[in-house]
N, CA, C and O of each residue as an XYZ file, in Angstrom:
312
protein
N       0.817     -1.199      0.000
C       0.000      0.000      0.000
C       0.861      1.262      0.000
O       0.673      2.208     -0.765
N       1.853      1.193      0.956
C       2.793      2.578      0.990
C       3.691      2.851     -0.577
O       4.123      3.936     -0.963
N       3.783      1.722     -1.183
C       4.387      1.575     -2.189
C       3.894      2.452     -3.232
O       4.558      3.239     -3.907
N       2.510      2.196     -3.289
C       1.176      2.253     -4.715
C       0.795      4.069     -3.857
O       0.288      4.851     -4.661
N       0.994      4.600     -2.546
C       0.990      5.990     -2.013
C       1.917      6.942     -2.721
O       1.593      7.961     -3.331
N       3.572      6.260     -2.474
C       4.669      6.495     -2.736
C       4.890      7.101     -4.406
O       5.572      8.022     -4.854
N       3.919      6.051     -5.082
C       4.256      6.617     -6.349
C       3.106      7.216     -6.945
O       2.883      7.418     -8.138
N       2.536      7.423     -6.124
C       1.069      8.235     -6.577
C       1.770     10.134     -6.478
O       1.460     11.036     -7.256
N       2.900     10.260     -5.084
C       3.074     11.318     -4.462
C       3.922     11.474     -5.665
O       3.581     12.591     -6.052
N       4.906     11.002     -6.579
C       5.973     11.102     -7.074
C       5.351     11.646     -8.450
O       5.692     12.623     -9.117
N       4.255     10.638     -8.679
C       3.719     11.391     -9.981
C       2.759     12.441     -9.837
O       2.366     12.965    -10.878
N       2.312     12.844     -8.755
C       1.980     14.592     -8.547
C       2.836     15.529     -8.499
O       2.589     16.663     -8.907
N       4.277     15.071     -7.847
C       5.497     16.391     -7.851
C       5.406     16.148     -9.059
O       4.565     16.890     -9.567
N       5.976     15.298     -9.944
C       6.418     15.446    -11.158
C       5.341     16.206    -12.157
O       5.658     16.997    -13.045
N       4.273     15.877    -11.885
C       3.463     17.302    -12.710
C       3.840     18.595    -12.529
O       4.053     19.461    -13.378
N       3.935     18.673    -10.768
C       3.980     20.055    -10.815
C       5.309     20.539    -10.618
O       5.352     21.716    -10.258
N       6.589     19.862    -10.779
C       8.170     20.626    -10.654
C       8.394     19.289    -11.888
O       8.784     18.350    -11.193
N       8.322     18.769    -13.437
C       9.096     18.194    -14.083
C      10.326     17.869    -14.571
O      10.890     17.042    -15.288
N      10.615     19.285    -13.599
C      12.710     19.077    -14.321
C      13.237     18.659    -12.425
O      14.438     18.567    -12.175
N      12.570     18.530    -11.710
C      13.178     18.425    -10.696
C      13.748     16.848    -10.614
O      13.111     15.961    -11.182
N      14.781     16.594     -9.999
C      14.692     15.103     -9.451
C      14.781     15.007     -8.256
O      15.430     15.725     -7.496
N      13.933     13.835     -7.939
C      14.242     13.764     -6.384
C      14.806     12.604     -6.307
O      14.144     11.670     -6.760
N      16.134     12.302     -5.743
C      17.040     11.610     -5.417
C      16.671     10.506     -4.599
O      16.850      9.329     -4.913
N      16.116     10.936     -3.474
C      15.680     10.195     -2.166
C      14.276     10.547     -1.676
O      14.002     11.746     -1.635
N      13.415      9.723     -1.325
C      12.162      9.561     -0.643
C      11.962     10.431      0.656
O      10.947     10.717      1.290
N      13.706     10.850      0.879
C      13.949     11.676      2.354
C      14.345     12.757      1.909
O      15.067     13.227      2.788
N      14.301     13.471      1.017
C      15.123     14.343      0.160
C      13.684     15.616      0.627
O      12.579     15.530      0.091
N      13.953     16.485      1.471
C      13.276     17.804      2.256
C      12.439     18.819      0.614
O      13.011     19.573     -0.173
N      11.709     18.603      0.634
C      11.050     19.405     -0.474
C      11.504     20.752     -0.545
O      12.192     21.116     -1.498
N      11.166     21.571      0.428
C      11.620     22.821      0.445
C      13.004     23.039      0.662
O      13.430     23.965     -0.028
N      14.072     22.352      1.584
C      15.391     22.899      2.112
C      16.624     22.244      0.786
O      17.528     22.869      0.230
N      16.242     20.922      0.623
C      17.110     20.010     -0.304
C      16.364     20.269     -1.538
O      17.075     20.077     -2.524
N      15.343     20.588     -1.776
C      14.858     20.206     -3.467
C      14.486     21.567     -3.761
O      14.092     21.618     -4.926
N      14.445     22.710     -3.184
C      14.052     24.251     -3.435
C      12.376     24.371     -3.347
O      11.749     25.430     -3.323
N      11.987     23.433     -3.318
C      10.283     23.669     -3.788
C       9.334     24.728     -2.853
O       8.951     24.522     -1.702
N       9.055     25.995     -3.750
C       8.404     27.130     -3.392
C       7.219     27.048     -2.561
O       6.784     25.953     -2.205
N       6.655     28.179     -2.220
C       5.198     27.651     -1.682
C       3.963     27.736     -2.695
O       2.825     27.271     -2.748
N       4.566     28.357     -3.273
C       3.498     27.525     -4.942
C       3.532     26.715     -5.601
O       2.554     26.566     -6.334
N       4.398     25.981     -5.679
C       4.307     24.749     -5.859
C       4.195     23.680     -4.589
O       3.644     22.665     -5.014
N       4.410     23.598     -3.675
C       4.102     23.071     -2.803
C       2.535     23.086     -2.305
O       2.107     22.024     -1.852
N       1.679     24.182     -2.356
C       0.273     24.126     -2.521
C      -0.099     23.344     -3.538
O      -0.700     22.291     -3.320
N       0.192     23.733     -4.708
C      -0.460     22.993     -5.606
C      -0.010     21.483     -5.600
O      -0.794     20.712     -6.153
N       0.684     21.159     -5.273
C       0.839     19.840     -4.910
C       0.279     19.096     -3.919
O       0.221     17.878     -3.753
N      -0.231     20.262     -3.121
C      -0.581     19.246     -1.588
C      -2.039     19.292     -2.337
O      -2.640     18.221     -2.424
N      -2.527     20.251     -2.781
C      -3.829     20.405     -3.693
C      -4.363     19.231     -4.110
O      -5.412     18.673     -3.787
N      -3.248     18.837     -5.098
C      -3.210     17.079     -6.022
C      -3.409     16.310     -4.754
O      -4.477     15.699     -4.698
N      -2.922     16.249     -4.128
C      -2.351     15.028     -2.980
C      -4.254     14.887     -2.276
O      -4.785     13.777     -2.251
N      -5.131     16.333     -1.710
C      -6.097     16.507     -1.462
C      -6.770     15.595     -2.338
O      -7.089     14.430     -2.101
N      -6.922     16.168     -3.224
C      -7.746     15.809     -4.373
C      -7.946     14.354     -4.562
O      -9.066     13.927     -4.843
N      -7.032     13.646     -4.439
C      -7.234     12.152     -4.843
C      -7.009     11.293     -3.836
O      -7.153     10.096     -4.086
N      -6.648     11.665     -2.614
C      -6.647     11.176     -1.263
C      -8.008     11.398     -0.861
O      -8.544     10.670     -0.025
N      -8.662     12.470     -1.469
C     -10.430     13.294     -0.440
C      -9.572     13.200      0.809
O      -9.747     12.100      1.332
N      -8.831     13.846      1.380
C      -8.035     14.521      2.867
C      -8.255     15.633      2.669
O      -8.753     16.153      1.670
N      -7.835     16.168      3.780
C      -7.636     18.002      4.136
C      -6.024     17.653      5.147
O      -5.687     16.953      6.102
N      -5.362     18.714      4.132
C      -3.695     18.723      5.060
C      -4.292     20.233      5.320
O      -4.842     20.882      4.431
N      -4.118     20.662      6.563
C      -3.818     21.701      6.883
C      -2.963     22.907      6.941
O      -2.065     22.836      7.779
N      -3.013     23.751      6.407
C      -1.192     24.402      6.358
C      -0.546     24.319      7.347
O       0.659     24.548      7.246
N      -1.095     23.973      8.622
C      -0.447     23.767      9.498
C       0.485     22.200     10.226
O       1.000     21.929     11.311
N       0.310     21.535      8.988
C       0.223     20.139      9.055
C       1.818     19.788      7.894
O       2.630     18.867      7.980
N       1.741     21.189      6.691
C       3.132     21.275      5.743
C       4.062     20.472      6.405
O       4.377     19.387      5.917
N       4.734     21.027      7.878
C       6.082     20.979      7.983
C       5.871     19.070      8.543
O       6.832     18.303      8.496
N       4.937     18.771      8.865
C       4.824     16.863      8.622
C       4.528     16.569      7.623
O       3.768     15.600      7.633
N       4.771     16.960      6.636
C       5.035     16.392      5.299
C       5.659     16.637      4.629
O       5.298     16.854      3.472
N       6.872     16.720      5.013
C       8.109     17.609      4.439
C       9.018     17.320      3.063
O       9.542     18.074      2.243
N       8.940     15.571      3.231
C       9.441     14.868      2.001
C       8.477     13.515      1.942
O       7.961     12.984      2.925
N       8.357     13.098      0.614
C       7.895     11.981     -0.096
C       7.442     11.146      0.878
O       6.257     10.875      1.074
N       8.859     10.522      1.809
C       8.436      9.448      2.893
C       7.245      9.946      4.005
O       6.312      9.262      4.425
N       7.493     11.003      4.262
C       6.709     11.594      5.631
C       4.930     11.946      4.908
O       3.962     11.484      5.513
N       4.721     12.787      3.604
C       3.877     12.580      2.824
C       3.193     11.164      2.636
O       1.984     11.103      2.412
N       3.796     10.290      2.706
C       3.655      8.811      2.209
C       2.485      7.946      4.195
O       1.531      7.235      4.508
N       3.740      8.887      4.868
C       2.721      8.380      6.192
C       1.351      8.736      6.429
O       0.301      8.145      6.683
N       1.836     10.212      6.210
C       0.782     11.016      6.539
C      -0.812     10.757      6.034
O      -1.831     10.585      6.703
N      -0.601     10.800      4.578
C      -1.767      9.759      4.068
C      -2.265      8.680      4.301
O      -3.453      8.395      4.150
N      -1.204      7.812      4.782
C      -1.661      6.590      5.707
C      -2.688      6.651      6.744
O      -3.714      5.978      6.844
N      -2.208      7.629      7.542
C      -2.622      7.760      8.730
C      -3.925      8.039      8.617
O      -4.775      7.391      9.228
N      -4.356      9.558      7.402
C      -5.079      9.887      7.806
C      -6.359      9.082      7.163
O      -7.527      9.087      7.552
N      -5.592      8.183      5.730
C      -6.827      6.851      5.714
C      -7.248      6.085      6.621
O      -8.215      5.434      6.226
N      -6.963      5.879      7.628
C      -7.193      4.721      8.575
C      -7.498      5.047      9.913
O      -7.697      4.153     10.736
């Protein structure tokens, strides 16, 4: 399941940053990968959208990279 999460999250960044790579699953969106807060909305947007969740903006800094994103959705399915 975290697997089929994992690459659901990977192919939403990649819509919305395409030249980026992300190296590692631990790789910090904003500090290691530059990612703005416009793109980072619109991504958590996607992530909303097809999860039906609500991340809170106050909820960003626990979802900082891919892996932690990857829980977070877990969690809040179950």
């Amino acid at each position: 399941m975290k697997n089929i999460i994992i690459n659901s999250i990977l192919t939403h960044f990649r819509d919305v940053k395409p030249k980026l790579e992300i190296d590692s699953n631990d790789s910090n969106f904003k500090e290691e990968l530059g990612v703005d807060s416009l793109d980072m909305a619109e991504f958590v947007a996607r992530i909303e959208q097809e999860y039906r969740i609500e991340i809170p903006d106050t909820d960003w800094s626990q979802i900082a990279t891919v892996n932690l994103m990857a829980e977070y959705i877990h969690n809040a399915n179950h």
